[in-house]
N, C-alpha and C positions, 0 to 999 in steps of 0.2 A: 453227593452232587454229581450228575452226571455231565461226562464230559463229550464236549460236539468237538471233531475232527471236519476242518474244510480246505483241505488241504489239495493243492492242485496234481502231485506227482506221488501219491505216499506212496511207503518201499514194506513198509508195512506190512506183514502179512497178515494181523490181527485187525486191518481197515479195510473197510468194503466200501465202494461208491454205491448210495443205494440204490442208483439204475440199476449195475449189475443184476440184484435181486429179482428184478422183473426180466432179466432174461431168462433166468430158468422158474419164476413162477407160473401156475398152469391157471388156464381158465374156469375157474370157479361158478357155482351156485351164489354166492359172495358180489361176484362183480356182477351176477343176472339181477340182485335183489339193489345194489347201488347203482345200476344201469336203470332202471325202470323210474327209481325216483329219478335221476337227472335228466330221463329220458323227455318225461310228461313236463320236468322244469321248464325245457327246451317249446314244448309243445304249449304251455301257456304263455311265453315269451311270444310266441310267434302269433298268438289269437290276440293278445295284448296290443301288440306290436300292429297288426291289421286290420284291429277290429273298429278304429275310426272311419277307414277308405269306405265301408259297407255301409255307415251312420251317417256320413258327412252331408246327403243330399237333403236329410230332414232337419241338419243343425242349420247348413245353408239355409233354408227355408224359415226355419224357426229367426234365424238374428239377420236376413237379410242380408247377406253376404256377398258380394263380386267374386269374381275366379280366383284374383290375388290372393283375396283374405281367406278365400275356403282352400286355396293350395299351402297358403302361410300356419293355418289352424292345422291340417294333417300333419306339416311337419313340428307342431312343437312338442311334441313327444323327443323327437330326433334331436331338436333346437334343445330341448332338458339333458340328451346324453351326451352332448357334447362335454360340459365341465364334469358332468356324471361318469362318463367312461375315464378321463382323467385321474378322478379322487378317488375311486374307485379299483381304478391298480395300482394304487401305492398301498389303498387298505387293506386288497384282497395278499398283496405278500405282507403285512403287518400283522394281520386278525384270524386270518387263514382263509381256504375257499368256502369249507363245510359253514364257515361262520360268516362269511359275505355274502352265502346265496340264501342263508336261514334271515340276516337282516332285511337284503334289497327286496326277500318278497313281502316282508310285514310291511317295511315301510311303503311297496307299490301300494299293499292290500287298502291302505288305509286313503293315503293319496286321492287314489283311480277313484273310491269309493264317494271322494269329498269331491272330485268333479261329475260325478255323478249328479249332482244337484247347483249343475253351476244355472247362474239365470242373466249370461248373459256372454258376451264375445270374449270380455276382456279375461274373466273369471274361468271361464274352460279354457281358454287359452295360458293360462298361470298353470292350474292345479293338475294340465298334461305335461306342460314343461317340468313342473316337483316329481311328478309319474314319472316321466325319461327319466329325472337324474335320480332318481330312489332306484328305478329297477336298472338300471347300468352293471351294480354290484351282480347281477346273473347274468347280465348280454354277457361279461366280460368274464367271469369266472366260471361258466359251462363246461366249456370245452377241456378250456386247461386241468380243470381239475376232476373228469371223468377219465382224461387221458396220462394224468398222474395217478391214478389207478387200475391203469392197466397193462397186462402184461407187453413184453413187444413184441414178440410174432403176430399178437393180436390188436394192437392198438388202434391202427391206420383203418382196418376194415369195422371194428369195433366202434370206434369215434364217428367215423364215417356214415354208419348208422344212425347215431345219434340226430345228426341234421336231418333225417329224412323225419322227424317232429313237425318241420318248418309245413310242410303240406298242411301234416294232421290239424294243425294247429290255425293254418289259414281257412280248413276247412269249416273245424269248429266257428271260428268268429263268422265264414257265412253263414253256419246254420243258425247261431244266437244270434244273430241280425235279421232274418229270413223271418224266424218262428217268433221273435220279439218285438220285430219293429213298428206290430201294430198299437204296442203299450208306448213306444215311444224314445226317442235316443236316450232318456235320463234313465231308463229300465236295464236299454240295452248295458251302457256303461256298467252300472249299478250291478248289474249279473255276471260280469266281465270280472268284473274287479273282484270276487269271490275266489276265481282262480289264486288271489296269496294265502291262502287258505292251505295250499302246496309246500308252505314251510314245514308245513308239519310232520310231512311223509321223509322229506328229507334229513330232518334232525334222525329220524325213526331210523331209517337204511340206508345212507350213507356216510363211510366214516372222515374223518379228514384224510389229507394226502400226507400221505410218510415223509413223500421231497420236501415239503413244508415245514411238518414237524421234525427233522433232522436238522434242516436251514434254522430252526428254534429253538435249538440245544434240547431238546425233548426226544433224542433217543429211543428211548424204552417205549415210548409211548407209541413211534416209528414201528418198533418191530412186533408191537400188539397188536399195528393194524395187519402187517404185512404178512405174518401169522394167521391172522382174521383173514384175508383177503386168498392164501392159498390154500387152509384149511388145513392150517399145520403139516404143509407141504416145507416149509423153509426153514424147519428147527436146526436141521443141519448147518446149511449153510452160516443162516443168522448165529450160532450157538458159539460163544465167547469171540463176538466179533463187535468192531463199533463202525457204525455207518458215517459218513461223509458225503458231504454236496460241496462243486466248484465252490471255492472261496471268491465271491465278488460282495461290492457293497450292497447292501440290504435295500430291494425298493427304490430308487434313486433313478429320477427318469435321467440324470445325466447319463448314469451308467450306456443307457439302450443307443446313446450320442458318439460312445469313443470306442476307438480301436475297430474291430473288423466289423464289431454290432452295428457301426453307423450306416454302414451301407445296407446292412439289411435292414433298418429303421427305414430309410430313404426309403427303401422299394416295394417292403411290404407295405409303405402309407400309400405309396402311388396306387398301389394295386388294392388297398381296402379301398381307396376315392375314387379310384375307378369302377371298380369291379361292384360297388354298391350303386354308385350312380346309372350304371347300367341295367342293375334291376329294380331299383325301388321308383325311378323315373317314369318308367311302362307300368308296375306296378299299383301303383299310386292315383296315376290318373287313367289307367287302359278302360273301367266301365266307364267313366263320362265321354272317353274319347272315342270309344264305340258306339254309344249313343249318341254324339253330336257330328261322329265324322261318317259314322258306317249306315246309322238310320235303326241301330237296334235301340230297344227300348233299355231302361236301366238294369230290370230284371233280368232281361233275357243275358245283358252284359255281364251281369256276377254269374251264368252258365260259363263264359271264358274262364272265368277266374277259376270254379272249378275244373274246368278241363285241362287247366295249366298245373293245377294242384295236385292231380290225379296224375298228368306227366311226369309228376316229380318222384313219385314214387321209385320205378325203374330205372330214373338215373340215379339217382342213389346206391340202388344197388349195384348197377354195373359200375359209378366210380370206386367203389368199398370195394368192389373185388376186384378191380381192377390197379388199385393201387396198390396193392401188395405184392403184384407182379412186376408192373413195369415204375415204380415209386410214384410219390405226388407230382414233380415236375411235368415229365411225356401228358400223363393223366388230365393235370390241370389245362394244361396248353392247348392238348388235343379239343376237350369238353368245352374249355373258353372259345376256340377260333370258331367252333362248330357254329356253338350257340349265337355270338355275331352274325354267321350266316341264315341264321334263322330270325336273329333280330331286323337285320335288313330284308328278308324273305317277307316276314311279319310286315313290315312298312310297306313294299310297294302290292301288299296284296289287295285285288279286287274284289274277292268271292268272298260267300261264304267257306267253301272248302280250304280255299287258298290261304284266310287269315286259321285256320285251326290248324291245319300243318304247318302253317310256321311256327305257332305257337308252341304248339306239343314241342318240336324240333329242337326250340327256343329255352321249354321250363325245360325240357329232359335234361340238353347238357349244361343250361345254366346252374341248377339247381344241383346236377352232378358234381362239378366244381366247384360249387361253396362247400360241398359234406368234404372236400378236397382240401380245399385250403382251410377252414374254422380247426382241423389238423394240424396242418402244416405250419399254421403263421403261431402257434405255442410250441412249437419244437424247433423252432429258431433261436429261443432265448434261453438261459439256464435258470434254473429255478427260483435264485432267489430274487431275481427280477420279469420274471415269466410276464409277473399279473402285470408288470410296470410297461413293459416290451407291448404287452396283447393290447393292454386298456390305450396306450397311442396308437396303436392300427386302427382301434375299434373308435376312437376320437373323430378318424379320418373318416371312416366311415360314415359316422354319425353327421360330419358336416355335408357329405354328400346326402345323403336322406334328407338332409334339411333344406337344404339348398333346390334340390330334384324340385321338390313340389310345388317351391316359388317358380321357380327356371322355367318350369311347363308350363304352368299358369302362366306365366306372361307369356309364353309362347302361343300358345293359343286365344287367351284375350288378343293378341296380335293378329287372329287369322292365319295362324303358320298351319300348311297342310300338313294333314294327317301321317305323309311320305315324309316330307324334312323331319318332322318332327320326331317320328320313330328312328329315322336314319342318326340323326341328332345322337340319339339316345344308344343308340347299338354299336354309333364308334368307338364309347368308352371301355367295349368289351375288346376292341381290336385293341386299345391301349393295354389291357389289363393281359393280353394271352402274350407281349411280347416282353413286359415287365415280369412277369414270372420266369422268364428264361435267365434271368440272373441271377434267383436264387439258390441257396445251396439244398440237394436232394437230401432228404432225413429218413427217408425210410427205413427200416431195420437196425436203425442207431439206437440206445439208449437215451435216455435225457438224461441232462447233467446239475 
């Protein structure tokens, strides 16, 4: 019977916390072949996750729809990962990551695929909200468990990467929208939803997270990966030692409530509610509101969206290398206040010039500081409540998404200009860059 050590001080010298391990493990061929599967994970999450805004003008058409119900309909995806991000971080520390991101995408696969054929308001609007809460189990377990894989000199630039999918992934869902939407939004869905098909590559190349399987009393199992993962770099070290993870209760969203956690719970929710409502709000509706407030046509409008996608690439990079010098906190702060300033640049612009430099200005550092924090807000929590910590931030989030695309909608069935309205929207970034200044910085920490 193998035995789990969770011990908070051990004196020990045959105990090893298995962060340590990742301080001197190297970066592998190993993490290049588990990076690429959670990479593209991340990359269908994001075409999923977009691919209604590009569909939404022919379902409007199709069920006769008002502003309300077609900003109400975008978000029930968002409106499913509400209780979906919830259940979903008690399961992802119960069942593990490798096994929460191999289920949420069967289950998306099949979901997405049965609203595929919905014929009518009420029925797409169900079988997106079963889609949110089925694919929760990846919104939520991405980050954390690519970044429990890797080493820590390399984590924060490594991870950081990761988010730069979120483009790829926006781009894809224009292009199957663009190229398909002459068959029809039931097609488009229909081809969309082939993406859980993705489970498969995952089961294939990536293994579970050692912090998990340690927190599991599974040991041995821990140090086959962690072997696997440095390429029998760590025989040494690992060689007649037994691993341990901080001793807390298992999964317990009370946990994420008491002691010094609770303040980071508070702050990280302000800042996922924030800092979501400030991009999925512009996001969500920016082609119809370029078309109804600027005079461009809808098509020409999904050209913003690329050109904001294509912004995001370079902020990516510069926060990923940028973070490893000056840590997440300076990084995030600096990327949020910027991107505010281009969110309100964005509102009061006249031109066409003037609305694409804000924009660029807007995805670069907004899109910078998400590859920032999807980081940072899993290395606040310790392991065996990681998924519980992340899945409530990701909650918060998820009601801002939901919310956003009512909120606009009325705002606009209201007649609200086009200036209040982005202004509206770009202060939640001012909110979100001064709540981040009271987090604690984790860079070059181990996780616990």
């Amino acid at each position: 019977m193998q035995t789990n050590y969770t011990m908070e001080n051990p004196e020990n010298d045959r105990l090893l916390e298995v962060g340590k391990a990742y301080e001197a493990m190297p970066f592998t061929f190993q993490h290049w072949k588990a990076g690429f599967a959670i990479f593209f994970a991340y990359v269908i999450e994001a075409w999923e996750l977009m691919i209604m805004i590009f569909i939404i003008g022919g379902i409007a058409n199709d069920f006769g729809l008002d502003q309300i119900q077609t900003g109400t309909l975008m978000g029930s995806i968002y409106l499913g990962m509400i209780p979906g991000c919830l259940l979903w971080g008690k399961i992802i520390d119960k069942i593990g990551r490798k096994t929460s991101i191999v289920l949420s995408f069967i289950l998306y696969g099949i979901i997405s695929l049965i609203s595929a054929f919905s014929v009518n308001y009420d029925m797409l609007f169900w079988t997106r909200f079963l889609a949110g809460a089925a694919f929760s189990g990846a919104t939520v377990a991405t980050f954390l468990y690519f970044e429990e894989l890797l080493p820590v000199k390399s984590r924060g630039r490594a991870a950081v990467y990761l988010a730069a999918g979120w483009p790829i992934g926006t781009l894809i869902a224009v292009g199957i929208a663009y190229f398909f939407s002459d068959l029809g939004w039931h097609w488009v869905l229909g081809i969309s939803s082939l993406g859980g098909l993705w489970f498969l590559v995952i089961k294939k190349l990536a293994p579970e997270s050692p912090y998990w399987l340690v927190g599991k009393q599974r040991s041995d199992e821990a140090k086959a990966v962690l072997m696997q993962l440095s390429e029998n770099k760590l025989e040494g070290l690992l060689s007649e030692r037994e691993l341990y993870v901080r001793q807390i209760k298992q999964g317990s969203f009370l946990q994420i409530f008491k002691g010094k956690l609770a303040s980071v719970t508070m702050l990280q929710t302000l800042v996922n509610f924030c800092f979501s409502w400030g991009y999925w709000a512009l996001f969500l509706w920016m082609p119809y509101m370029l078309a109804e407030s600027k005079g461009f046509t809808f098509v020409s409008s999904l050209g913003f969206v690329v050109v904001a996608a294509v912004a995001q690439f370079p902020g990516f990079l510069a926060s990923s290398w940028l973070t490893e010098r000056y840590g997440r906190k300076k990084v995030m702060f600096t990327f949020v206040t910027l991107a505010a300033i281009g969110g309100f640049g964005f509102a009061s612009s006249d031109t066409l010039s003037e609305l694409l430099i804000y924009l660029i200005i807007l995805s670069f550092f907004n899109l910078g500081a998400w590859g920032v924090w999807d980081v940072w807000m899993g290395e606040l929590y310790p392991t065996a409540i990681r998924g519980a910590g992340y899945g409530f931030g990701m909650t918060a989030a998820r009601v801002a998404n939901w919310m956003a695309p009512s909120v606009i909608g009325a705002f606009l069935a209201a007649n609200q200009s086009f200036l209040i309205t982005n202004a509206f929207i770009a202060s939640f970034l001012v909110i979100t860059a001064i709540a981040v200044l009271f987090l604690k910085e984790t860079e070059g920490e181990i996780l616990h």
